[in-house]
TILUM-560953 format. One record per residue (C-alpha): x, y, z. Coordinates in steps of 0.5 Angstrom, whole numbers, padded with zeros to 4 digits, always signed. Example, Ala and Ser with C-alpha at 12.3 -4.5 7.8 and 13.67 -1.06 7.14 Angstrom:
+0025-0009+0016 +0027-0002+0014 
END
This chain:
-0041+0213-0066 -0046+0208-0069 -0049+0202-0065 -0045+0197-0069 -0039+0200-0066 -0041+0201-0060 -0043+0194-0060 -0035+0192-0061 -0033+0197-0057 -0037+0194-0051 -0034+0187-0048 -0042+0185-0049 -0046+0183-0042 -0046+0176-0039 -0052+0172-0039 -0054+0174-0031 -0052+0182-0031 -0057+0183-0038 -0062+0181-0033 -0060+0185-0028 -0060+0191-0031 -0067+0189-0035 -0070+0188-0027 -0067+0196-0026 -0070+0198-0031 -0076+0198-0027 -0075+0205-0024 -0080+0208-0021 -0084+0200-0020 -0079+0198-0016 -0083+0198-0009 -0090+0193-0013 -0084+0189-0016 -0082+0188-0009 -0089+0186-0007 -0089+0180-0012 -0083+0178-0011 -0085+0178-0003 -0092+0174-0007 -0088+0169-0010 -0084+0167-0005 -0091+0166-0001 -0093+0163-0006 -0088+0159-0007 -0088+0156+0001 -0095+0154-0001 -0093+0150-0006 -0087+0147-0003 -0092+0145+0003 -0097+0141-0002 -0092+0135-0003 -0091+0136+0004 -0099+0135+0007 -0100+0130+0002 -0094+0125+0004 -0096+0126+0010 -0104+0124+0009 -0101+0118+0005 -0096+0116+0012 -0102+0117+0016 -0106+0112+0011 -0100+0107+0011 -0100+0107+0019 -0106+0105+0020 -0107+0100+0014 -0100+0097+0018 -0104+0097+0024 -0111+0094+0021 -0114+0100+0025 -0120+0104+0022 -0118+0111+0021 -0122+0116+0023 -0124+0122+0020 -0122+0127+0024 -0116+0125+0024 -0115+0127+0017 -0119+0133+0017 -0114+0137+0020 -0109+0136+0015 -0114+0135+0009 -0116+0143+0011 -0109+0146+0011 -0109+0142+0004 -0114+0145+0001 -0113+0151+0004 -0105+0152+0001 -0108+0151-0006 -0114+0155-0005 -0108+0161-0002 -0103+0158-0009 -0109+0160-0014 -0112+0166-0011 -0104+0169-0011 -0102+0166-0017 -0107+0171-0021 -0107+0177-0017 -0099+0176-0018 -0100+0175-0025 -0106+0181-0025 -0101+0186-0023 -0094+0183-0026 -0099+0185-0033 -0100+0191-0031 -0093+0192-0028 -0090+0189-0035 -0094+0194-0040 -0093+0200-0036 -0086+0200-0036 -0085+0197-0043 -0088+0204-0046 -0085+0208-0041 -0077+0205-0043 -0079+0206-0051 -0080+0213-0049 -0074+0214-0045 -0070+0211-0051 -0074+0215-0055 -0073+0222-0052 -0065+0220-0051 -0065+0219-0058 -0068+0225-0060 -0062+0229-0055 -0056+0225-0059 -0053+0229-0063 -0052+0229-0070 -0046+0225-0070 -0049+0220-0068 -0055+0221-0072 -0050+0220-0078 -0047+0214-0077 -0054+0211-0075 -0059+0208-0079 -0067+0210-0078 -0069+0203-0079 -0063+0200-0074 -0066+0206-0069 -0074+0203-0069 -0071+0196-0069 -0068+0198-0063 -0073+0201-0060 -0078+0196-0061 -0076+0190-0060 -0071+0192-0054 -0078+0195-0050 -0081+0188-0052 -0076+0184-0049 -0075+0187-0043 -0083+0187-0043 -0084+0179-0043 -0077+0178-0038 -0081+0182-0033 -0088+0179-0034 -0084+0172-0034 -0080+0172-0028 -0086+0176-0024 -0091+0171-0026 -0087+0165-0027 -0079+0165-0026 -0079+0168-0019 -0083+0163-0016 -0079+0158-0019 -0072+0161-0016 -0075+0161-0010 -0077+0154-0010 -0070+0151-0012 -0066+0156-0008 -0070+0158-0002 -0074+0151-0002 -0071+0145-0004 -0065+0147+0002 -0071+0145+0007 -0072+0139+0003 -0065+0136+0006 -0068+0137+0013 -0074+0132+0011 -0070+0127+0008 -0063+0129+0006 -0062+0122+0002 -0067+0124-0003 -0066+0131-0003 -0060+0130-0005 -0061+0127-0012 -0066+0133-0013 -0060+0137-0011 -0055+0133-0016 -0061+0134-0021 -0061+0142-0021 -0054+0142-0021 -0054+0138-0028 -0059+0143-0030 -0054+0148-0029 -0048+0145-0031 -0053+0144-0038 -0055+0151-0039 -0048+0155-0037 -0045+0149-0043 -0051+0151-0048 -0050+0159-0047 -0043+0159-0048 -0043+0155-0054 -0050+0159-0057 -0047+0166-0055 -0042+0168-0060 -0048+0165-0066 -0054+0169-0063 -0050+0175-0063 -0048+0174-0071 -0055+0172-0072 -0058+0179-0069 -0053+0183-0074 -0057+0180-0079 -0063+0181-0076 -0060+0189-0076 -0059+0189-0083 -0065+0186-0085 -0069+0192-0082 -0064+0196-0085 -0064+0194-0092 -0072+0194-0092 -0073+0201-0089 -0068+0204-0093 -0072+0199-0100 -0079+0201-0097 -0076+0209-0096 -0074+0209-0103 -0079+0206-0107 -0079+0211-0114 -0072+0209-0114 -0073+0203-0114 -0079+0202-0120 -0075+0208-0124 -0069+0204-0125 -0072+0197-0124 -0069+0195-0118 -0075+0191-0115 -0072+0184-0116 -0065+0185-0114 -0068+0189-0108 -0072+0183-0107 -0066+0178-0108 -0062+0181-0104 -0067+0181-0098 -0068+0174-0099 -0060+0173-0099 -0061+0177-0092 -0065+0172-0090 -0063+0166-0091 -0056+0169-0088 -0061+0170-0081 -0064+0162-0082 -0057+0159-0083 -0054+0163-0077 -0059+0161-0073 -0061+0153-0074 -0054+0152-0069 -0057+0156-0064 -0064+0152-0064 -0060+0145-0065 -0056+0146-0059 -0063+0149-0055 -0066+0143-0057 -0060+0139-0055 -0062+0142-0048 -0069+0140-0049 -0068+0133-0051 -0063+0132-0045 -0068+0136-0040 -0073+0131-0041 -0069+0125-0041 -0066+0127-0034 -0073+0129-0031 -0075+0121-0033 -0069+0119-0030 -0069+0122-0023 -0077+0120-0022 -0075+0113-0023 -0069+0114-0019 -0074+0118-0013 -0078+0112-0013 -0073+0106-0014 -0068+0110-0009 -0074+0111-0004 -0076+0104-0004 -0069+0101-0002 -0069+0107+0003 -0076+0104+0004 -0074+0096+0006 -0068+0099+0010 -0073+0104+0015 -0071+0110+0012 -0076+0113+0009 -0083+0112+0010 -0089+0112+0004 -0090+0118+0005 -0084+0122+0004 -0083+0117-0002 -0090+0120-0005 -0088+0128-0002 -0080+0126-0006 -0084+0124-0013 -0088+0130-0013 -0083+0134-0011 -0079+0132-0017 -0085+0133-0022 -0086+0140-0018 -0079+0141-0019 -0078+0138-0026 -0083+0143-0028 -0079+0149-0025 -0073+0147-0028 -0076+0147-0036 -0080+0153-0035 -0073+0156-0033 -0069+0152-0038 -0074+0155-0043 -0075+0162-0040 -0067+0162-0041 -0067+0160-0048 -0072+0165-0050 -0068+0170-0046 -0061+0169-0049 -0064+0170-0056 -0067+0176-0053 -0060+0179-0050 -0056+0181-0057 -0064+0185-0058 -0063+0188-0051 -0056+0190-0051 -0057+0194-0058 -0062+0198-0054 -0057+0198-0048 -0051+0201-0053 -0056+0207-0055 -0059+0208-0048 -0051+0209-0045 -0049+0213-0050 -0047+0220-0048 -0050+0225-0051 -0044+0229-0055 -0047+0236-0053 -0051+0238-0047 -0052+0243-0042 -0047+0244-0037 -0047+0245-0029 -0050+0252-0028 -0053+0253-0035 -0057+0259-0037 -0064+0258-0039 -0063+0266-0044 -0069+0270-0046 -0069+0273-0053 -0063+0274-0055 -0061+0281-0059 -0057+0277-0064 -0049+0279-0064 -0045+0273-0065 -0037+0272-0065 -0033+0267-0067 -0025+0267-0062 -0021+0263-0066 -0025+0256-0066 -0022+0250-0069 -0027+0243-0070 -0024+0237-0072 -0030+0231-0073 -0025+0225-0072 -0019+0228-0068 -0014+0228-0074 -0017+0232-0080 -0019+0240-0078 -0026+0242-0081 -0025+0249-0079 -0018+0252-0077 -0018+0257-0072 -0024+0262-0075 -0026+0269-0072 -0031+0274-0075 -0036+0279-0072 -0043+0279-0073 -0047+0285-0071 -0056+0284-0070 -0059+0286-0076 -0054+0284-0081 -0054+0278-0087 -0048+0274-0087 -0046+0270-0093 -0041+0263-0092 -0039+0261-0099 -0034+0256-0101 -0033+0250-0105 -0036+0243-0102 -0032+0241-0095 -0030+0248-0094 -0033+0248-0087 -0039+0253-0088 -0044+0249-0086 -0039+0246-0080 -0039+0253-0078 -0046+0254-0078 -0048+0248-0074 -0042+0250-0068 -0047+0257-0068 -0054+0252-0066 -0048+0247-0062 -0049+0240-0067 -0043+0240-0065 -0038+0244-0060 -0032+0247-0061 -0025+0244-0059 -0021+0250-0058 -0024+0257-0058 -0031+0260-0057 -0038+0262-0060 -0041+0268-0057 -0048+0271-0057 -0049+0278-0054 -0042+0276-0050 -0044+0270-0048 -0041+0263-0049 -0046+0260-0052 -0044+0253-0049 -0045+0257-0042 -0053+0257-0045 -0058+0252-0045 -0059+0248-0050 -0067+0249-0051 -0066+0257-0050 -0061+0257-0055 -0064+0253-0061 -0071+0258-0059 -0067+0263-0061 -0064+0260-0067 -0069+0258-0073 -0064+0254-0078 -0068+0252-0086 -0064+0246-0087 -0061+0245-0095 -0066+0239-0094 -0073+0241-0092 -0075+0235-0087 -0082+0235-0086 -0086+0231-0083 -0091+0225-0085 -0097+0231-0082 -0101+0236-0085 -0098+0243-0087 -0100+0246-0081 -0097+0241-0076 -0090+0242-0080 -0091+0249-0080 -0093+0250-0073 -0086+0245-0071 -0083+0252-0071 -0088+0255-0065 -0094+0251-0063 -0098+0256-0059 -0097+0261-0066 -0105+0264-0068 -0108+0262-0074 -0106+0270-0078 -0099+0268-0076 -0098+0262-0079 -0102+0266-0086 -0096+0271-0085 -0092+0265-0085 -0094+0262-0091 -0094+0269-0094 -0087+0272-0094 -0084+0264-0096 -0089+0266-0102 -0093+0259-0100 -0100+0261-0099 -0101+0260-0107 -0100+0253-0107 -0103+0251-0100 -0109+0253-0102 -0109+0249-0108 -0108+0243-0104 -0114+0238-0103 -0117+0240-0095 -0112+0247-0096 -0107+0248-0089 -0110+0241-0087 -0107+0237-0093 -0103+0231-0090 -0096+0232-0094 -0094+0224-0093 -0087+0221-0091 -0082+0227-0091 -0087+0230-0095 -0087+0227-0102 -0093+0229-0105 -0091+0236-0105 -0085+0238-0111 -0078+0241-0108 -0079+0247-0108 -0086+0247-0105 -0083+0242-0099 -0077+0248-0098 -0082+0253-0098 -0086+0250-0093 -0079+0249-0089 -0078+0257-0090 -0086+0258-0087 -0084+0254-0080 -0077+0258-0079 -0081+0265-0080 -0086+0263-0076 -0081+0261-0071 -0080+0269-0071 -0071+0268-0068 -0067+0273-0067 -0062+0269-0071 -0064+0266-0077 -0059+0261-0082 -0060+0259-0088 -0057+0252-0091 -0057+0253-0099 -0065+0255-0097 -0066+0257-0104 -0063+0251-0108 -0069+0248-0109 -0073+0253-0113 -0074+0255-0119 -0071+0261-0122 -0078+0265-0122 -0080+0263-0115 -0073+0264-0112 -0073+0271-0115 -0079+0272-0110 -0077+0268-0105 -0071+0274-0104 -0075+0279-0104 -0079+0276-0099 -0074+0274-0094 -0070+0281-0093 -0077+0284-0091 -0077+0277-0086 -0070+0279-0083 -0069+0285-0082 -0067+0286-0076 -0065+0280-0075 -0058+0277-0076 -0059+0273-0081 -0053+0267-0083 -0053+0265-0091 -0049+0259-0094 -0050+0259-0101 -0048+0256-0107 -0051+0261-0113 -0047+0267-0111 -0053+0272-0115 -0057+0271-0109 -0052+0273-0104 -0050+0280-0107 -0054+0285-0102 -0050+0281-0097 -0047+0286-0091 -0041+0281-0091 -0039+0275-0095 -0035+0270-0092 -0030+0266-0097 -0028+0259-0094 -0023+0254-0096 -0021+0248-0092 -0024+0250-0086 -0021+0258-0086 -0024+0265-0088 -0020+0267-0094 -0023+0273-0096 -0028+0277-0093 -0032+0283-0096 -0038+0286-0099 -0040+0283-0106 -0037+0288-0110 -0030+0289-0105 -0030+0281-0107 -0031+0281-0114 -0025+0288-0114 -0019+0283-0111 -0020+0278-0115 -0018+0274-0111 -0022+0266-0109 -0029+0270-0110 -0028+0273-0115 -0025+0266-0118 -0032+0263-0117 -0036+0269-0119 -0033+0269-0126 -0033+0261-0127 -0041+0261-0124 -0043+0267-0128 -0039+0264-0135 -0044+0257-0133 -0050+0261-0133 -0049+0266-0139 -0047+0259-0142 -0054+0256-0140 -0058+0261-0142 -0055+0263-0149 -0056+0254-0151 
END
């Protein structure tokens, strides 16, 4: 299923689990993470032991002013030196802290974009179809940024700043527990502040990220279709309506930033309050002998340490509750299970000879309508087999079962005996080269397309290549020849020429089994007529699967295979078809009026 489902299947993770499973997400990093986690709560007990040390040089002060003794200065060294060290000890470990939570950060945000990338790759083309490209880089990208400024964040600042408030500031109430308890009434207004903001602003942000979605959608698909747009002159309607998308995204997010400003306006207020309320608490406690100078000095600093925190998680927290519907897309993708995979025990298969057997296998895409009903047929190695049928009749369906785009739900495909199924994936695929109705090819040059099909291929193998798809003409013809740069999905080159290319990577592949998806539809009737003749010299001795809608081009067939509605109707050579006047012979005729009536106008 696409990401937009699997984003309402999914309950959505609360606040605290999103963070959590970024912080797994650190994989093989856990041990330094460990480490700077160790160096912030160090750094954190320097901090807190600062406020301390000085009150308690402001109270050895205030004695002896009390007493009207002069204070010697070796009295002081000692505190003043522990100080000075704390300080010292609290800038050299924030930067080491922060040295290494960069590093940690960047690692593993590429790290995660290659994981996601190659789980992406797996996902089968179910899912692929339900999903856009655009959506998909999005995901990828943002979700890796994300997850890379929450790790840095909370290394350098956010782990520190936990530790204070809930390591430290406990310590605070063996101090003196009547001002410790208004800092503690104060985080615990910060926490009851930020829980109201998050709920409220969950259900907006999650709205706001959709349309962020949609506006990389719809610019990928405009950017992806650019001659369209110019040749129908769509420009300013793609242009408004992408500006319609964006002001959709502002007007979605103004109340998330209101409320977060709301949250800063009332953090500021109550940070001002708690200071005046530290001092004139501490002076009441002062005048009663409570507390003494110093403790009311350690108190105002400990506020302000303290205040600073607070806001730097208040911010960190809004800056993550953006990031979380970004990182719940990345998650969504990362947590679907691949439809088709290897099974337990799976064999890794050398080069297979070819003989393929469908036993009864029946497939249904969305479990109600069946695209291919109970199909059984037997393939020899060495033998051209044709599907042909009229559109949705289950040709190419049958055909993505043979190379596992999907598995069947009843029955089994077999190579050589073999359940394919009982095979690795990759063993299977190298000995299954598939030419595609759409050539795909790659924003590289020719010969990086080409050897897409076998990447350690020499260079007279890649002409052989070229040759037998008859592409050696028009590749020495380009500007820099085999190394011409052929654009995004190859569209400086006709559609002919970007067929020929995909035919030139199958063959170089050198598969037992070859499969043809409506290879020739894109070539011209001269260049298909050569394009025949070449391919029965390229797969002899290969079995070799044809789906095709010009019926011409599958008359050497060994066996022609008649689809309807997910069955084989008919089955037989081209003339054995055409005798029965039956389905085939029914579409010869209608095929063959077409052409002669086109030909003669």
């Amino acid at each position: 299923m696409g990401i937009e489902q699997a984003r309402q299947a999914k309950t959505g993770m609360t606040f605290f689990r999103t963070y959590l499973r970024v912080l797994k997400e650190l994989g093989n990093e856990a041990r330094l993470a460990v480490v700077l986690v160790v160096a912030n709560l160090a750094l954190a007990a320097a901090q807190f032991a600062e406020p301390i040390l000085f009150g308690r040089i402001i109270d050895k002060l205030a004695e002896a002013q009390k007493a009207d003794v002069p204070l010697q200065w070796e009295a002081l060294a000692s505190l003043i030196a522990v100080w000075v060290g704390f300080g010292l000890f609290t800038i050299a470990a924030a930067v080491l802290v922060a040295l290494h939570a960069d590093r940690l950060s960047h690692r593993r945000r590429l790290a995660v974009m290659a994981t996601y990338f190659e789980h992406v790759l797996h996902l089968p083309m179910s899912f692929h179809t339900a999903s856009h490209s655009g959506r998909l880089l999005k995901g990828m990208l943002d979700g890796a940024a994300g997850m890379s400024s929450i790790w840095l964040s909370f290394f350098r600042e956010n782990c520190a700043s936990i530790m204070a408030l809930f390591v430290m500031l406990p310590l605070s109430l063996f101090l003196n527990w009547r001002l410790a308890s208004l800092l503690i009434l104060l985080v615990f207004f910060f926490g009851i502040l930020t829980t109201m903001v998050l709920r409220r602003t969950e259900g907006l942000q999650s709205r706001v990220e959709r349309y962020n979605s949609n506006l990389a959608e719809r610019a990928s698909d405009a950017l992806g279709n650019v001659p369209v747009i110019q040749s129908f002159t769509r420009v300013e309607s793609e242009t408004r309506a992408m500006r319609q998308i964006i002001s959709d995204v502002l007007n979605a997010q103004m109340p998330v930033l209101s409320w977060w400003a709301l949250a800063a306006v009332a953090t500021r207020a109550s940070a001002t309050l708690t200071l005046v309320g530290i001092f004139l608490l501490g002076t009441w406690l002062h005048l009663h002998g409570l507390a003494t100078i110093g403790e009311i000095v350690m108190f105002m600093s400990f506020a302000t340490m303290l205040i600073g925190r607070l806001e730097q998680i208040v911010g960190f927290a809004n800056w993550t509750f953006l990031l979380i519907p970004k990182l719940n897309e990345f998650f969504d993708v990362l947590d679907t299970t691949p439809g088709v995979q290897d099974r337990p025990g799976a064999q890794d298969v050398s080069k297979l000879r070819g003989r393929v057997t469908f036993e009864n296998v029946r497939f249904s895409y969305d479990g109600r309508r069946t695209a291919v009903s109970d199909v059984s047929f037997g393939v020899e190695p060495g033998e051209t087999i044709a599907l042909v049928g009229s559109t949705g009749s289950g040709k190419s369906t049958t055909l993505s079962l043979l190379h596992r785009v999907f598995d069947p739900q009843h029955g089994a495909v077999k190579i050589d005996g073999i359940d394919i199924r009982d095979m690795t994936l990759v063993s299977l695929r190298r000995n299954i080269g598939v030419v595609f109705q759409e050539p795909m090819l790659f924003a590289r040059s020719i010969e990086e397309n080409l050897r897409v099909g076998k990447p350690d291929a020499n260079a007279h193998e890649v002409a052989i290549a070229l040759e037998r798809a008859q592409a050696t003409e028009f590749v020495t013809r380009q500007s820099d020849g085999i190394d011409t740069l052929v654009g995004e999905r190859g569209r400086s080159l006709s559609g002919g020429e970007r067929q020929r290319l995909s035919i030139a990577r199958a063959l170089l592949k050198d598969p037992p089994i070859m499969i043809f998806d409506e290879a020739t539809s894109a070539l011209d009737a001269t260049t298909e007529r050569q394009l025949q003749q070449a391919l029965e010299a390229a797969t002899k001795g290969r079995t070799t699967f044809v789906i095709a809608h010009r019926l011409a081009t599958v008359r050497n067939a060994t066996r022609i295979l008649v689809f309807d509605a997910g069955r084989i109707v008919e089955s037989g050579t081209f003339e054995e078809l055409v005798a029965q006047g039956g389905r085939f012979a029914e579409l010869a005729r209608a095929q063959f009026m077409a052409d002669s009536a086109s030909q003669s106008s």
